[in-house]
Backbone as CSV, one residue per row, in Angstrom:
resi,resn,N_x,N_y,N_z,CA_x,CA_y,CA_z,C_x,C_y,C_z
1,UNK,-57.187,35.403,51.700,-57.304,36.512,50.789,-58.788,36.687,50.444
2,UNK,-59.138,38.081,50.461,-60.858,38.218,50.263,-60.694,38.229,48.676
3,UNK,-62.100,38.057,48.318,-62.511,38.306,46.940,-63.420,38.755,46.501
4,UNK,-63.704,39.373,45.688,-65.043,40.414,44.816,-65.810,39.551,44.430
5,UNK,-67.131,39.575,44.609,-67.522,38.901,42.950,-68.596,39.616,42.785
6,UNK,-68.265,41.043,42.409,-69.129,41.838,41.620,-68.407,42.406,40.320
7,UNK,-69.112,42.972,39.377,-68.278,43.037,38.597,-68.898,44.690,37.533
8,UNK,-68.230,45.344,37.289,-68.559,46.309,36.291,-69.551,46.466,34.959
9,UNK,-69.092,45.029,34.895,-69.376,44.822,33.181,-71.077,43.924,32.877
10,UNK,-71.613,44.769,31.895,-73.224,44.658,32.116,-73.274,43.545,30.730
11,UNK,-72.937,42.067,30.617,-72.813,41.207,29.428,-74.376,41.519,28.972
12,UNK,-75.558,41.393,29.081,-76.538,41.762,28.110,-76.553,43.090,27.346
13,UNK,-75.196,44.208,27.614,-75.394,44.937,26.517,-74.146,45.327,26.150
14,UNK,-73.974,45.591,24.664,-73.352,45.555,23.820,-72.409,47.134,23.567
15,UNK,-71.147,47.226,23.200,-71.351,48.364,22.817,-71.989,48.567,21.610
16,UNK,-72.590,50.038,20.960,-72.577,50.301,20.021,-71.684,50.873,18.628
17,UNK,-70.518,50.726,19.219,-69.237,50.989,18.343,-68.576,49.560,17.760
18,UNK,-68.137,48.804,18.582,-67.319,48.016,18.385,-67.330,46.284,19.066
19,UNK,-68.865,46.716,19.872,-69.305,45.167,19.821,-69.100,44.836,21.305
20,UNK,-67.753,45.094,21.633,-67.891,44.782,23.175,-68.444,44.542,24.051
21,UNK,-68.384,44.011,25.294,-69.242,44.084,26.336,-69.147,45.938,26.948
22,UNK,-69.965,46.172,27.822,-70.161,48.142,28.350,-69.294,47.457,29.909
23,UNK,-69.379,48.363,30.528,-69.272,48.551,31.729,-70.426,49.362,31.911
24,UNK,-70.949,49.414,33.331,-71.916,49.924,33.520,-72.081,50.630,35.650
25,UNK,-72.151,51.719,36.147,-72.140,51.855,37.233,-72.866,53.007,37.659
26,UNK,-73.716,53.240,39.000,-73.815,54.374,38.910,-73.549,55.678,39.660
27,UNK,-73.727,56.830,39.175,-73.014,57.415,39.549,-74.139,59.088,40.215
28,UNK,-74.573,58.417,41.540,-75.547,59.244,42.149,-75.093,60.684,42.605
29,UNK,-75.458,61.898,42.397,-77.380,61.515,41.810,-77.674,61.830,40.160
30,UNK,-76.442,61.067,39.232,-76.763,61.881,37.912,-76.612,60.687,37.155
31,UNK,-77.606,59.331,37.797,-77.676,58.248,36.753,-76.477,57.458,36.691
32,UNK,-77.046,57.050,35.577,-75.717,55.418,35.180,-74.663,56.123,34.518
33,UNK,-73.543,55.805,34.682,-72.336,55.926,33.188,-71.939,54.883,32.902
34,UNK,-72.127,54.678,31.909,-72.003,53.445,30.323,-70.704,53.524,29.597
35,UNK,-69.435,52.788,29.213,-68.634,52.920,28.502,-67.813,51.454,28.198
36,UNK,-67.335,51.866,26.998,-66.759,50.351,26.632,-65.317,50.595,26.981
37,UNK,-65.042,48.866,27.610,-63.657,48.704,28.090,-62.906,48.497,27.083
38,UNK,-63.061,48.586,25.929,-62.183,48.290,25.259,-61.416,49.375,25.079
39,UNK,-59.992,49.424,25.091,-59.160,50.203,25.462,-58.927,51.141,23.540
40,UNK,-59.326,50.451,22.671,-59.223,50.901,21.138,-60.670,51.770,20.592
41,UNK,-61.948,51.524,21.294,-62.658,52.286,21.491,-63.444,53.209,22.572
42,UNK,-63.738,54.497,21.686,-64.014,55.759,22.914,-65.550,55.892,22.894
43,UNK,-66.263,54.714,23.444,-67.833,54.987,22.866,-68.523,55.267,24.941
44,UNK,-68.821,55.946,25.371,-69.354,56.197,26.545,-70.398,56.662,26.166
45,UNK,-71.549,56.509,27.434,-73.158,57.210,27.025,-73.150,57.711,28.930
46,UNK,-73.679,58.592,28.818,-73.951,59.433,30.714,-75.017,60.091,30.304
47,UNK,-76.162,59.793,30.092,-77.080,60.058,30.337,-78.005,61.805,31.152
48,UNK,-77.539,61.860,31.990,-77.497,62.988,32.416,-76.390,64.467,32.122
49,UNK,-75.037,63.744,31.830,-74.414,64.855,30.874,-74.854,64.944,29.383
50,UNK,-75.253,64.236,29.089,-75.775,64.071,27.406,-76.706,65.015,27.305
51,UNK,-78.010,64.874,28.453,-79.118,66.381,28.286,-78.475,67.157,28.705
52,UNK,-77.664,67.716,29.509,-76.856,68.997,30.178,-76.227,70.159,28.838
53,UNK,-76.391,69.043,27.750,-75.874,69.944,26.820,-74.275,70.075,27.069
54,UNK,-73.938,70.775,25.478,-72.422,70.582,25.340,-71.628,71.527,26.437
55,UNK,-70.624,70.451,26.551,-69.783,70.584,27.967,-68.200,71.070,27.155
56,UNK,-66.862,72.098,27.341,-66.281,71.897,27.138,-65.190,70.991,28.121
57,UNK,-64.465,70.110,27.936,-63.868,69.655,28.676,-61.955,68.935,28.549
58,UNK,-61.075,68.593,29.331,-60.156,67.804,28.805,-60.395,65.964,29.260
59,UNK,-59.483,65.963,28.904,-59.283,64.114,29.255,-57.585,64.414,28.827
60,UNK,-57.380,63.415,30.500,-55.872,63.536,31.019,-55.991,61.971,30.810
61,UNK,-54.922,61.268,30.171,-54.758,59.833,30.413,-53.082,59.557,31.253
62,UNK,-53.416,58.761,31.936,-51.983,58.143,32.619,-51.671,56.970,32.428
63,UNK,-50.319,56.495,31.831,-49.854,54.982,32.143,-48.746,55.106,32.338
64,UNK,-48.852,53.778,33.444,-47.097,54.093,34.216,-46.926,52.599,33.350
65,UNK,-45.442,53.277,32.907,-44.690,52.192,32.181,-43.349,51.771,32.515
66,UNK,-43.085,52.444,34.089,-42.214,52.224,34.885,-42.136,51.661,35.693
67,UNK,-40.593,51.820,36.912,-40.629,51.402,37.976,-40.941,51.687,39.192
68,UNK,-41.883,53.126,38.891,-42.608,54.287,39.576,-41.596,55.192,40.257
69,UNK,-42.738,55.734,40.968,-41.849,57.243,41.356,-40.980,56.889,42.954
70,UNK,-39.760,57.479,42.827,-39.221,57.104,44.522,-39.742,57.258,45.317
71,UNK,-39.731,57.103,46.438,-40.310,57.787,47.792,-39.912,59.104,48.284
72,UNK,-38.154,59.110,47.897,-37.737,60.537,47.716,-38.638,61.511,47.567
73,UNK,-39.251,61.557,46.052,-39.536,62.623,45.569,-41.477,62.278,45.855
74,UNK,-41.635,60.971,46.363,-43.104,61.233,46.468,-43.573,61.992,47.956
75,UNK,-42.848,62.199,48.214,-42.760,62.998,50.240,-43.453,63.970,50.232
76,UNK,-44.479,64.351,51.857,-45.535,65.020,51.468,-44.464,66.249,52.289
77,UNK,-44.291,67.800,51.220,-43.693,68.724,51.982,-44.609,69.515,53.283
């Protein structure tokens, strides 16, 4: 079995909300995006959307809390 050993999470910095460790990656060609894993806080920094000025936007969240979808109905028509 292979294994990673890279990892997301940038331990010398902190969030600024809630203390956490950030995640940290980037995301070319518009810089780093910064956000805390903690699933109870919404603190992200993107750098390049931040000067872009205000954006309207949504945020879709998903959790499967099932036994997922059949194959039936996942079939490509």
């Amino acid at each position: 079995m292979s294994q990673c050993n890279s990892s997301l999470i940038d331990e010398g910095n902190k969030c600024p909300k809630c203390g956490s460790s950030v995640y940290r990656f980037e995301v070319p060609p518009h810089g780093m995006l910064e956000g805390c894993p903690n699933p109870e806080c919404t603190w992200q920094r993107w750098q390049a959307m931040d000067e872009a000025g205000q954006k309207d936007y949504i945020e879709v969240r998903i959790a499967d809390t099932g036994q997922g979808i059949p194959k039936r109905i996942c079939q490509i028509v």
